[in-house]
N, C-alpha and C positions, 0 to 999 in steps of 0.2 A: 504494500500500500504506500502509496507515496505521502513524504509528510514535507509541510513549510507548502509554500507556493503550489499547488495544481494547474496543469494545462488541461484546456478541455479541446479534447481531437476531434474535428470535425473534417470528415469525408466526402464528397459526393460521390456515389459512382452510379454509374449507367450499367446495370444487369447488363452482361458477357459483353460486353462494348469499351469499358475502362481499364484501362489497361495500369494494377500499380506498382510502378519499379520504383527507384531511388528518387528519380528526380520527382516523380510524382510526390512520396511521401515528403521530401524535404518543401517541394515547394508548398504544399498544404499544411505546414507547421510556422513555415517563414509567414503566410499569408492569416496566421490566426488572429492578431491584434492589427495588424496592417489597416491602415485607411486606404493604402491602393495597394498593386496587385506587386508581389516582390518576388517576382521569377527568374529576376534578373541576379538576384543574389546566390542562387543556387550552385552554379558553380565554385563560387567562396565557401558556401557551405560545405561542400563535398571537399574542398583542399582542406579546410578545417578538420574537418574528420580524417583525415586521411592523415594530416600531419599532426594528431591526436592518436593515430592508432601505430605510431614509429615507437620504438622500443630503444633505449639505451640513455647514457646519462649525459651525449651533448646534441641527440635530437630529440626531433618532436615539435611542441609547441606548448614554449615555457610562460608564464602568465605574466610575468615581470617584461616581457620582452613584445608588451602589446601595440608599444607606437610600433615596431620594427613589421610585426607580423600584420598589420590591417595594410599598411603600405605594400610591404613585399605581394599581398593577395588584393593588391587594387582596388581594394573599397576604401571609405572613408572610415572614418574612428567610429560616429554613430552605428554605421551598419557593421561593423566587426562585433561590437558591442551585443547589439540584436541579435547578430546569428549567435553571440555564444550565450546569450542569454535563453532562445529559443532552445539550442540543441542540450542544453545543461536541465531546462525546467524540462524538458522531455525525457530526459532520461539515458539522450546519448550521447553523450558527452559529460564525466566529473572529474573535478578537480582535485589534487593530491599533490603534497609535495611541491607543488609551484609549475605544474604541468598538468596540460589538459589530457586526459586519459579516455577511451573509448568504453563505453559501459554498458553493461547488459541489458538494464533496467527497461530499456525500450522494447526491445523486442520481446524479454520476458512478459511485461503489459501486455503487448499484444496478445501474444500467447496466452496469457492467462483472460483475456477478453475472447478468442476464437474456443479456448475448452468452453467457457459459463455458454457462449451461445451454441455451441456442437453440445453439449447436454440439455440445456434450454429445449432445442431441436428433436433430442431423441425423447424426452421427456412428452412433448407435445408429439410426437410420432409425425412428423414432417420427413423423416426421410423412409 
């Protein structure tokens, strides 16, 4: 269960027509408090993660070293700020140590959101 701050995920998809990979899920996370549409940041966010998921103790993406890292990834300071806000209160992305680290906690949710509705399901005898 998550504690402090909650995100609430909001989806749309089109029955067998939506298709949701990476860029789909990040950009429906980027776009949850959004006054417009922030699809553009998606590839920032996918470096993000990426340079969050390096192993060792002089790579990665260290938190002290945040004017260097919004620069080197071509956004501004506000939208650096945003995605790591977004991918930390979601769950993929925590902090440790003074480095951002890749984290389970996302995919587990899901996961534990697809069993409650896959018994939900067999429960009401839907399949």
């Amino acid at each position: 269960m998550p504690t402090g701050k909650e995100t609430i995920i909001r989806m749309r998809l089109s029955p067998n027509t939506q298709s949701v990979d990476r860029d789909y899920v990040l950009k429906t996370l980027l776009n949850l408090s959004a006054r417009e549409d922030k699809a553009d940041l998606v590839p920032a966010a996918k470096q993000i993660i990426e340079l969050s998921a390096q192993r060792g103790s002089d790579t990665g993406l260290f938190v002290k070293n945040w004017e260097e890292n919004y620069k080197k990834l071509g956004i501004t300071q506000s939208q650096y700020f945003y995605i790591i806000k977004i991918l930390r209160r979601s769950g993929i992305i925590d902090k440790s140590k003074g480095k951002f680290h890749v984290s389970k906690k996302f995919v587990e949710h899901i996961r534990s959101m697809v069993k409650t509705m896959d018994d939900w399901n067999t429960d009401l005898k839907v399949y």
